[in-house]
Phi, psi and omega in degrees: 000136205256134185298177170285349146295348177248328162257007138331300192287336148302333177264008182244027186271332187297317179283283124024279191039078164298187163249352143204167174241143176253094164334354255299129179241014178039031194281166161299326178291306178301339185274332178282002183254326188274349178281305166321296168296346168291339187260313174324289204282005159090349168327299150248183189214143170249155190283185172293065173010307157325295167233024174247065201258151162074003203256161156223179181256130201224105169254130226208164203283135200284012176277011172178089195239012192205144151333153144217111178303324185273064150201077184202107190216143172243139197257081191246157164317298181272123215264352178287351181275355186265005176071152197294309177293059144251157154269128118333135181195143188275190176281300184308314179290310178301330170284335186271350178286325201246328171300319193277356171250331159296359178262140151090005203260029168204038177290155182051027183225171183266167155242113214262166178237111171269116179254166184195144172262177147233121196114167181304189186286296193273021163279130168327315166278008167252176205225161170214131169292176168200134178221115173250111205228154164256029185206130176302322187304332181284322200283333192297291217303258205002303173315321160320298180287331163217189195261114201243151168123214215294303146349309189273324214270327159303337179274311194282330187027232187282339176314195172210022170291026165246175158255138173260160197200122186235099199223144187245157158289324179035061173088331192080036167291147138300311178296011221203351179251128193217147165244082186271115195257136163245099193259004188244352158231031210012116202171116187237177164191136191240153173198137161097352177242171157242340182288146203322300180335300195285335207254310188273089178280000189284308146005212186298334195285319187237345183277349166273309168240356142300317157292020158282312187274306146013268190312301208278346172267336249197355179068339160281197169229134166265093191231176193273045189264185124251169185191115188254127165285162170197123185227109166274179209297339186281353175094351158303139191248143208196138188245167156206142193251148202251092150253103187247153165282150196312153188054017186268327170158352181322303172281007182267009188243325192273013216239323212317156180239098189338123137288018193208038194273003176257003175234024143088356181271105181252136177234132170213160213264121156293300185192153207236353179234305196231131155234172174215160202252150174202123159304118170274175182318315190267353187107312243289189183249000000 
């Protein structure tokens, strides 16, 4: 009998009708195959090695260069559960809106499956994904973004203890493009971007506004922060967490770098978008 995860990846391989489906194991040799093809088809350019080593450039169609918010909807039964800033939509309207462009959108395309964690490997706090994606560029960047491949797909093993997450390039339309959260099935679906925001569903779609909904059933907080380490010369240590609005500066604070790391003042980045939070045992945050 086929796991709950394996037949996720059959029914939407069913709507979808890749020409294959891929497993992804997040090994090097596999990220060196998707890079490699990625550098053939001109997709990315790689930088000067010297002083860019390991780094490339990802150009990209300029209708989809950003988060898009208004086509971003979270799809709850009630709409007071989708929060006063959100767009709203019910799940039935968000599936007839987004199904008929996901069928047939990765005919003649691979279909890759990213299982993925967010969070260390073995922590009580971290969570696991699934991301079915046509595009080599999300599952490299994914690797990136979390820890994805074989590890996570051993932790979800036979359970149905992940968020699936479903995303097509389906051409890059603008006219064509939706970010759909179902948070009463844990469930996103994306269409119509490549862009990080839209696309890297591990990102703002579930460490954010699934775990959002998570956290308020779950007693923790999923918020829009940063958490900067700081330890001074006696070795005490003090996190401290941030919430600024996009583009305001969060990650130029959590990136900061000590000028006084040679008198013992050390700064380091915990996490520069999304944290998410817990009480311990002790009160402490």
């Amino acid at each position: 009998m086929s796991t709950p995860l394996e037949q996720w990846v059959e029914q939407s391989a069913r709507i979808t009708q890749p020409s294959e489906i891929v497993w992804c194991d997040g090994s090097d040799a596999e990220n060196d195959h998707f890079l490699g093809g990625l550098l053939h088809d001109g997709i990315i350019t790689e930088l000067n090695p010297t002083t860019y080593p390991h780094s490339y450039l990802n150009r990209r169609n300029p209708n989809d260069v950003a988060r898009t918010e208004s086509v971003t909807f979270i799809c709850t039964r009630n709409q007071d559960d989708a929060g006063p800033t959100n767009n709203w939509m019910s799940p039935e309207e968000g599936k007839a809106k987004v199904r008929p462009i996901l069928e047939g959108s990765m005919k003649g395309r691979s279909m890759f499956v990213a299982p993925y964690i967010l969070g260390p490997e073995n922590s009580p706090y971290s969570r696991l994904g699934v991301e079915i994606t046509d595009s080599r560029y999300v599952v490299a960047s994914m690797r990136i973004m979390s820890r994805m491949g074989k590890a996570a797909l051993d932790r979800i093993g036979n359970t149905d203890n992940f968020v699936p997450g479903l995303h097509a390039l389906a051409g890059v339309n603008p006219e064509r493009r939706f970010v759909m959260h179902f948070p009463e099935e844990k469930l996103i679906w994306s269409v119509g971007s490549g862009y990080g925001g839209n696309a890297l569903l591990g990102k703002k779609c579930f460490a954010l506004r699934i775990a959002s909904w998570m956290a308020r059933d779950e007693g923790w907080m999923a918020e829009h922060m940063l958490i900067l380490g700081l330890e001074d010369p006696s070795g005490k240590v003090t996190y401290m967490a941030a919430a600024f609005p996009s583009a305001c500066g969060k990650t130029n604070l959590a990136m900061m770098v000590s000028t006084l790391e040679n008198q013992g003042y050390r700064v380091w980045t915990v996490g520069d978008d999304i944290a998410w939070m817990h009480i311990a045992k002790d009160g402490t945050l």
